[in-house]
N, CA, C and O atoms as a GROMACS GRO file, in nm:
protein
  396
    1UNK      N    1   6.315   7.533  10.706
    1UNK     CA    2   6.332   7.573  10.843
    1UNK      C    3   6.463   7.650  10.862
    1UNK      O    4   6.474   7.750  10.933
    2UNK      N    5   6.542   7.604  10.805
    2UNK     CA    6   6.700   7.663  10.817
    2UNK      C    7   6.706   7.805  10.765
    2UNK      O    8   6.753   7.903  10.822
    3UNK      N    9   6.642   7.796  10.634
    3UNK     CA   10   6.643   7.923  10.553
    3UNK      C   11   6.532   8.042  10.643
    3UNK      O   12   6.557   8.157  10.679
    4UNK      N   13   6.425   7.974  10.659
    4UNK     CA   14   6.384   8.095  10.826
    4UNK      C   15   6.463   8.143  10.916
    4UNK      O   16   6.480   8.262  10.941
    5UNK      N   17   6.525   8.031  10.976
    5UNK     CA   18   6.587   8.097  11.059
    5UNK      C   19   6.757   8.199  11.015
    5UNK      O   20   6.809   8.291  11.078
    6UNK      N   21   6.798   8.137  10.894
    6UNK     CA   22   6.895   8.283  10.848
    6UNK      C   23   6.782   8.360  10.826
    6UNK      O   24   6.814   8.469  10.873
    7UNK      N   25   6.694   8.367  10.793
    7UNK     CA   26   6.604   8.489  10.735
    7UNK      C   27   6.592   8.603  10.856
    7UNK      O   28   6.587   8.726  10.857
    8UNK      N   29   6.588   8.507  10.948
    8UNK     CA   30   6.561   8.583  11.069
    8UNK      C   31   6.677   8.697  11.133
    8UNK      O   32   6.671   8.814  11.172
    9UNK      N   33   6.800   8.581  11.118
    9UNK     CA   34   6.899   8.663  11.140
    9UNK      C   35   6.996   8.751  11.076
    9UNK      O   36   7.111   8.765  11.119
   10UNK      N   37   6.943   8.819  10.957
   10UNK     CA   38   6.979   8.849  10.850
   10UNK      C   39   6.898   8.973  10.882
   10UNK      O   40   6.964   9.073  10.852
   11UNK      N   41   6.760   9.007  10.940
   11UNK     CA   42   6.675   9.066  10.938
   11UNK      C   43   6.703   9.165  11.090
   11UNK      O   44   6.692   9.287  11.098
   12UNK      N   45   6.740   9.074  11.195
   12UNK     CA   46   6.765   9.158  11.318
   12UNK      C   47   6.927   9.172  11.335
   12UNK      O   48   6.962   9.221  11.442
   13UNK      N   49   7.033   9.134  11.241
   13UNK     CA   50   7.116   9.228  11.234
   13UNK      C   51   7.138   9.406  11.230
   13UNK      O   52   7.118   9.459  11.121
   14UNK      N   53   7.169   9.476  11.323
   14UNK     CA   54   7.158   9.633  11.290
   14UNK      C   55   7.246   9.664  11.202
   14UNK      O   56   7.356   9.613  11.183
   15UNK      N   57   7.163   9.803  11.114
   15UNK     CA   58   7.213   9.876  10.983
   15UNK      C   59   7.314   9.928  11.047
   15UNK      O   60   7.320   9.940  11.169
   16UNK      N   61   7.429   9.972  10.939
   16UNK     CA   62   7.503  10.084  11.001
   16UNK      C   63   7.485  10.179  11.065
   16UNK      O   64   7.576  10.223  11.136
   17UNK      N   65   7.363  10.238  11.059
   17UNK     CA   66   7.297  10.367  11.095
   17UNK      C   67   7.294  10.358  11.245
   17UNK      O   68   7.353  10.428  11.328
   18UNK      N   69   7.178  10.212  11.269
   18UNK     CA   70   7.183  10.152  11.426
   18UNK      C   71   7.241  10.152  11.477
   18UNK      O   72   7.228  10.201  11.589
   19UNK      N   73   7.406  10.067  11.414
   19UNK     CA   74   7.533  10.119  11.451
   19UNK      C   75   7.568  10.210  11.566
   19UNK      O   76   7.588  10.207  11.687
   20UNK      N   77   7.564  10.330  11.414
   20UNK     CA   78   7.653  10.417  11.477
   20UNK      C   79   7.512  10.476  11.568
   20UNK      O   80   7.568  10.500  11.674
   21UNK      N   81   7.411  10.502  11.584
   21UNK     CA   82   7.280  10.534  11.693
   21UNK      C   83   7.331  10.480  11.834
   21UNK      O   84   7.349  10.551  11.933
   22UNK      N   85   7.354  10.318  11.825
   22UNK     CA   86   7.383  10.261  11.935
   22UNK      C   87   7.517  10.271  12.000
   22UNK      O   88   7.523  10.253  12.122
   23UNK      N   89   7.630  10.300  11.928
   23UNK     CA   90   7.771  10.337  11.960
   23UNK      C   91   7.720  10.533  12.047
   23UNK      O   92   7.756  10.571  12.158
   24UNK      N   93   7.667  10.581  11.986
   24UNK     CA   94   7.647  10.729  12.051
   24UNK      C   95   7.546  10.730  12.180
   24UNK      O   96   7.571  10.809  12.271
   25UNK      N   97   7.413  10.627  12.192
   25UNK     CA   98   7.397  10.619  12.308
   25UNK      C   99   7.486  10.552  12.396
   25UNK      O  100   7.493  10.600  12.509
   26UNK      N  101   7.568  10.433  12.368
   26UNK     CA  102   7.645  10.377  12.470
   26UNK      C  103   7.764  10.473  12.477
   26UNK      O  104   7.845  10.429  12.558
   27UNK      N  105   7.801  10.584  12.424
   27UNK     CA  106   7.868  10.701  12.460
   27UNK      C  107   7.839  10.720  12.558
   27UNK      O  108   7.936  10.736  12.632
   28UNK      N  109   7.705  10.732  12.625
   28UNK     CA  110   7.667  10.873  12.688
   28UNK      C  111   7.619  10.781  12.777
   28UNK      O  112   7.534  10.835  12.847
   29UNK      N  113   7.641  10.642  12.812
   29UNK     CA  114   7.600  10.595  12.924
   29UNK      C  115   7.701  10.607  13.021
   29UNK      O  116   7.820  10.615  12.993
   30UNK      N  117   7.638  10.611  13.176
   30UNK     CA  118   7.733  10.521  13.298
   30UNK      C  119   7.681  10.462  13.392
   30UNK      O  120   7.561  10.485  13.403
   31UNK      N  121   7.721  10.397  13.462
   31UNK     CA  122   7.691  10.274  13.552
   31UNK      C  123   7.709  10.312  13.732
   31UNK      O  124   7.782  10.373  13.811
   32UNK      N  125   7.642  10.266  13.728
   32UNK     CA  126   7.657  10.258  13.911
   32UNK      C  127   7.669  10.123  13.986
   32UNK      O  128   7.587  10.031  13.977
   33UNK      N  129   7.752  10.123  14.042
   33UNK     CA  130   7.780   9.934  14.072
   33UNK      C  131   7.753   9.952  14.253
   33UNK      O  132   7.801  10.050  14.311
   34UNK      N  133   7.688   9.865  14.316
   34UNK     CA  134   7.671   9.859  14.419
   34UNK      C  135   7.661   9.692  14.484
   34UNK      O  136   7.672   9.605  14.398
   35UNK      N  137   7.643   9.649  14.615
   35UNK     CA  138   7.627   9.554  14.624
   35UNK      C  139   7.467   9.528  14.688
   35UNK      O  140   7.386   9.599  14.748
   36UNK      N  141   7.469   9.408  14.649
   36UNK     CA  142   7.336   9.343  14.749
   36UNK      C  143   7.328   9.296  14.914
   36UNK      O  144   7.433   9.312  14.977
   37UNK      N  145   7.218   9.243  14.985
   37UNK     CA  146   7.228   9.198  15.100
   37UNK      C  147   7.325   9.115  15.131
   37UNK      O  148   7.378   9.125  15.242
   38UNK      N  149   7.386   8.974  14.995
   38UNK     CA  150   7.443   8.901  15.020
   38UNK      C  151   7.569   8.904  14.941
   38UNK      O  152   7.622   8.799  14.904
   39UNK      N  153   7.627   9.043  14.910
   39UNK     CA  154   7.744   9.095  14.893
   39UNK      C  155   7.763   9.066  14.744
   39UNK      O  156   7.882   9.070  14.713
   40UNK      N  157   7.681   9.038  14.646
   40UNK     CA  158   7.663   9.045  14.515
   40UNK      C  159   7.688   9.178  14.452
   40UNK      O  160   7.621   9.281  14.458
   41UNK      N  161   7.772   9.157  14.404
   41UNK     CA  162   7.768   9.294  14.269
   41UNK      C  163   7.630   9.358  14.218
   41UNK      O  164   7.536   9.278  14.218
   42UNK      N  165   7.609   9.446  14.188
   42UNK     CA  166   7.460   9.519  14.113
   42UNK      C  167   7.507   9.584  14.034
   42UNK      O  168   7.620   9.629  14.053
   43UNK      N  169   7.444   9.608  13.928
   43UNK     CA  170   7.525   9.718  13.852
   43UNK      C  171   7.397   9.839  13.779
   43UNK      O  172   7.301   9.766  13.755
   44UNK      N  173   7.370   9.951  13.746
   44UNK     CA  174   7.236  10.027  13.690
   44UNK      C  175   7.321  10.130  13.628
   44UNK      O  176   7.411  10.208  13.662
   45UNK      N  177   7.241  10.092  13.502
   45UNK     CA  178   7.318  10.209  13.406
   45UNK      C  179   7.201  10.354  13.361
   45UNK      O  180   7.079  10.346  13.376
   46UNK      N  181   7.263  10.456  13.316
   46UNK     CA  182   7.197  10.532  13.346
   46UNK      C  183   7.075  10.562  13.214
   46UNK      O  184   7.005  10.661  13.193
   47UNK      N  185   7.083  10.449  13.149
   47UNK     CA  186   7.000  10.434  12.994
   47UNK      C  187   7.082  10.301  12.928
   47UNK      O  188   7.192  10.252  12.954
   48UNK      N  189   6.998  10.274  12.852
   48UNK     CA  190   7.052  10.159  12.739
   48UNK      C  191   7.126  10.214  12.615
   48UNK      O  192   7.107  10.327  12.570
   49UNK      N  193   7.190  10.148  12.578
   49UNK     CA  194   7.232  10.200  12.454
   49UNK      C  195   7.174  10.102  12.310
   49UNK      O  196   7.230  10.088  12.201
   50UNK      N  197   7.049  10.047  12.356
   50UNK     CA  198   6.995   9.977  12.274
   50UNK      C  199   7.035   9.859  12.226
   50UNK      O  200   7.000   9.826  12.112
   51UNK      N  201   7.098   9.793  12.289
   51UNK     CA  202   7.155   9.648  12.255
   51UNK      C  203   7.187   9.601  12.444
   51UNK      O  204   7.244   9.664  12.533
   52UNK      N  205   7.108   9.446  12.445
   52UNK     CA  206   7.182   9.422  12.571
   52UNK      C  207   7.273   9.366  12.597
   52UNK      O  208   7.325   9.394  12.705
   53UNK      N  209   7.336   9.260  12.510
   53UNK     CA  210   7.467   9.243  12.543
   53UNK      C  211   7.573   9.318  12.542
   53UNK      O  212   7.662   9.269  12.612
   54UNK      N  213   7.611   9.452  12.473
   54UNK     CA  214   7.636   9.579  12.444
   54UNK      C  215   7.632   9.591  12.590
   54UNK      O  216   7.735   9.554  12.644
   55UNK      N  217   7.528   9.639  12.678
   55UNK     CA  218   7.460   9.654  12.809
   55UNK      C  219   7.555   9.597  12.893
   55UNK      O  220   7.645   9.654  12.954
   56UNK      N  221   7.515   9.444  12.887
   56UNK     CA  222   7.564   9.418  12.980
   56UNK      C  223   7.720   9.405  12.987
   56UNK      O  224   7.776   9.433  13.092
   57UNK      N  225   7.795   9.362  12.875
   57UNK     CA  226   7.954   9.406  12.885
   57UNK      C  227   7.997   9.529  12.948
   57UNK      O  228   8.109   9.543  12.997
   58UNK      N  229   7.886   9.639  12.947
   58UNK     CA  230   7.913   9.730  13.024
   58UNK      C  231   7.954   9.731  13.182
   58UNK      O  232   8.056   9.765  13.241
   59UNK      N  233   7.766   9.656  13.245
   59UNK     CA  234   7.767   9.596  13.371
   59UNK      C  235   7.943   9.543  13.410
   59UNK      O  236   8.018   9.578  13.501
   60UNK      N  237   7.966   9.429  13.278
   60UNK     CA  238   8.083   9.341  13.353
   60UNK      C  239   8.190   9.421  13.394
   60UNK      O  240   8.257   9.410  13.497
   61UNK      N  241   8.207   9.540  13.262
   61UNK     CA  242   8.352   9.620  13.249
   61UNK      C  243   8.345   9.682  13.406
   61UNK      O  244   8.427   9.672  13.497
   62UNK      N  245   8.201   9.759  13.402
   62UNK     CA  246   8.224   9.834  13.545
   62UNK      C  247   8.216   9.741  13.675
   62UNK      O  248   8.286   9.769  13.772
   63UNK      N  249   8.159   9.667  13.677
   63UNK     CA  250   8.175   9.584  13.838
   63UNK      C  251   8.338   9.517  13.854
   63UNK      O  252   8.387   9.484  13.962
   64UNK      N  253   8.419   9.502  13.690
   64UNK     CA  254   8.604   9.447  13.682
   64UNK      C  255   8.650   9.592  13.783
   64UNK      O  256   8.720   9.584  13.885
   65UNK      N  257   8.595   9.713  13.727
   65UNK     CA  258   8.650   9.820  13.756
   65UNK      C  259   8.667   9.824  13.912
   65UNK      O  260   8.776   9.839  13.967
   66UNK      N  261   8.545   9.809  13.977
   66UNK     CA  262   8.526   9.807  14.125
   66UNK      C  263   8.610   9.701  14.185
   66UNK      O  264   8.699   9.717  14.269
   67UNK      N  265   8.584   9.628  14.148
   67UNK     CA  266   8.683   9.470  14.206
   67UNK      C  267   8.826   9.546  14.182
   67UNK      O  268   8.904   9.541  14.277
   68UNK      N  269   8.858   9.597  14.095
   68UNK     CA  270   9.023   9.637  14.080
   68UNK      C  271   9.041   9.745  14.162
   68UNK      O  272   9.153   9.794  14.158
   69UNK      N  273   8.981   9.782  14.217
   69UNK     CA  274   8.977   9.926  14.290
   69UNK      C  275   8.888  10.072  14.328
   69UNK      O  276   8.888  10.138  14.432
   70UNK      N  277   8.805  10.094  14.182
   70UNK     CA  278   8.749  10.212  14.196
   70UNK      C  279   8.702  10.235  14.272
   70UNK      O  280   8.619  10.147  14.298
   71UNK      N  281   8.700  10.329  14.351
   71UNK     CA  282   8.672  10.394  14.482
   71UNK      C  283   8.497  10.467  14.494
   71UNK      O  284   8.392  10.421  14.541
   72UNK      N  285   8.526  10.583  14.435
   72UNK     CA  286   8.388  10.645  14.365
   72UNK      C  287   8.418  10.673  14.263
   72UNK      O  288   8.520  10.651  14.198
   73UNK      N  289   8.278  10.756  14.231
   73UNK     CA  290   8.171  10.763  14.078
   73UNK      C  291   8.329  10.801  13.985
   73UNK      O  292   8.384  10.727  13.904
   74UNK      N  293   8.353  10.875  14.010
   74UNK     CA  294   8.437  10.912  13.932
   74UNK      C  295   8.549  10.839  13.874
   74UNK      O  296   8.582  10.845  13.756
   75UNK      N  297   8.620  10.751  13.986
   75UNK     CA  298   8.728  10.681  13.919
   75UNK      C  299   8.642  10.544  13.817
   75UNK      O  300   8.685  10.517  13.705
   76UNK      N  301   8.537  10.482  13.869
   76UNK     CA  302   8.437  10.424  13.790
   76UNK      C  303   8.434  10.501  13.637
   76UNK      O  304   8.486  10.463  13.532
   77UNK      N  305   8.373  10.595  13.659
   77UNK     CA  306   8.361  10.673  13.572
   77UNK      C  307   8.460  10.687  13.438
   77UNK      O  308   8.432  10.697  13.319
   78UNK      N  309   8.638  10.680  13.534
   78UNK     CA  310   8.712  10.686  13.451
   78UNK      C  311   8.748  10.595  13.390
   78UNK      O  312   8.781  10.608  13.272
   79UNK      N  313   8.752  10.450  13.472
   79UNK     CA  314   8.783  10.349  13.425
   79UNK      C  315   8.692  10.264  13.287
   79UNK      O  316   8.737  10.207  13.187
   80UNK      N  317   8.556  10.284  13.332
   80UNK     CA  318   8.443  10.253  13.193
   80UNK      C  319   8.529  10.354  13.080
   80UNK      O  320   8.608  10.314  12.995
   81UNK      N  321   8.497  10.473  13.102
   81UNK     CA  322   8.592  10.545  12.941
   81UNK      C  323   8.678  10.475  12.876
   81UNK      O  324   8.676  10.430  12.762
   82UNK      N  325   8.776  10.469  12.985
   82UNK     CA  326   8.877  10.373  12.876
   82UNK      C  327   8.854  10.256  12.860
   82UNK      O  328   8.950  10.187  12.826
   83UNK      N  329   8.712  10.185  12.880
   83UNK     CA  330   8.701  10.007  12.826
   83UNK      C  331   8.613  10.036  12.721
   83UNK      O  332   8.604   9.960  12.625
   84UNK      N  333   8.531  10.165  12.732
   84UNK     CA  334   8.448  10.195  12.600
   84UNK      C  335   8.439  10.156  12.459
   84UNK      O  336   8.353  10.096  12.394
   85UNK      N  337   8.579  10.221  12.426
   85UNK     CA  338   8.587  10.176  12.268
   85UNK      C  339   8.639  10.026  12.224
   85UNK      O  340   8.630   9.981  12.110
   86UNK      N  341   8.704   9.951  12.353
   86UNK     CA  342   8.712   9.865  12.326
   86UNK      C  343   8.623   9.770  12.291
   86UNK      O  344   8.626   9.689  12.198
   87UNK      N  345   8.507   9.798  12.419
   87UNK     CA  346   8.374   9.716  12.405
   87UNK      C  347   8.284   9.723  12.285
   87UNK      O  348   8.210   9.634  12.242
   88UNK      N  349   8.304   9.855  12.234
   88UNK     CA  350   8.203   9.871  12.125
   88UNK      C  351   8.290   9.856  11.975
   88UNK      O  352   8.230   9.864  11.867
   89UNK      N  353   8.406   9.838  11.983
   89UNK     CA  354   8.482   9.729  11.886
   89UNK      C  355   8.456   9.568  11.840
   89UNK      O  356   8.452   9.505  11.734
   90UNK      N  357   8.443   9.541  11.987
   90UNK     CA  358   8.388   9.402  12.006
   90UNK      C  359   8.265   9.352  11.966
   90UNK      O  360   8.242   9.239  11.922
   91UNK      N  361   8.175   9.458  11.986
   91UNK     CA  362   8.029   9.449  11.956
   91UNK      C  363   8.040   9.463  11.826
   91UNK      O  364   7.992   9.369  11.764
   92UNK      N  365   8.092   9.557  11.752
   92UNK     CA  366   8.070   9.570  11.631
   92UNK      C  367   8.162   9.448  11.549
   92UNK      O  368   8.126   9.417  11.436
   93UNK      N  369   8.274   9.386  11.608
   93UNK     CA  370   8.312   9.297  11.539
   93UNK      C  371   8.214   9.152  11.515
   93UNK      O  372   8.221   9.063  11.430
   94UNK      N  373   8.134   9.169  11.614
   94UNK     CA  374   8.073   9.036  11.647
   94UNK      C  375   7.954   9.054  11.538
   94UNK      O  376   7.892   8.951  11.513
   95UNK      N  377   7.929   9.129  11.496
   95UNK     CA  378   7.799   9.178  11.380
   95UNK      C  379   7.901   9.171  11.259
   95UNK      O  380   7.849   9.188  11.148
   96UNK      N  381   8.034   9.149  11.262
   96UNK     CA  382   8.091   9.102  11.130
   96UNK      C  383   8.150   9.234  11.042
   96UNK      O  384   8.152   9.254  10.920
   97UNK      N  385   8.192   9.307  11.144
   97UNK     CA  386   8.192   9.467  11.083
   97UNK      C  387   8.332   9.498  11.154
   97UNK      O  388   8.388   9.457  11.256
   98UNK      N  389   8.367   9.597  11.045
   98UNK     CA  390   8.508   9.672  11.146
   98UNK      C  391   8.471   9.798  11.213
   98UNK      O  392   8.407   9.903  11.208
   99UNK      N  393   8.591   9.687  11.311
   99UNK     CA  394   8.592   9.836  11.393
   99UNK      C  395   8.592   9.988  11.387
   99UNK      O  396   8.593  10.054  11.491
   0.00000   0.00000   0.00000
């Protein structure tokens, strides 16, 4: 049973290739953060970058952004850039890989 389940996760680890695939779509993403009826954060990105926790660290980075200030798209905009490479450092460290 044990050896299945490393099997498993040995198997849906991504190649380097995926990698770097998924580092170039989460390039080219951005987010739109809005609220709900009951003043909840929302967040919609403009594509996946094929991983959702990847995803959603995004969501978190940009709704920190809004809470700290960002005004519009743009300062949003600016503020995700610079959490970018951090996030996808993280991601890739967590798959056991350097940055």
């Amino acid at each position: 049973m044990i050896a299945l389940a490393l099997l498993a996760l040995v198997q849906t680890a991504p190649t380097e290739d995926e990698i770097v695939v998924i580092g170039r779509r989460f390039a080219a993403l951005s987010a739109t953060i809005g609220r709900d009826a009951r003043g909840s954060y929302t967040c919609g990105l403009s594509g996946t970058s094929g991983n959702v926790r990847l995803d959603g660290a995004l969501c978190k980075a940009a709704t920190k952004c809004v809470r700290k200030g960002a005004a519009d798209s743009a300062q949003v905009a600016a503020c995700i850039d610079k959490r970018k490479p951090a996030l996808l450092a993280a991601f890739r460290r967590s798959l056991g890989r350097k940055p």
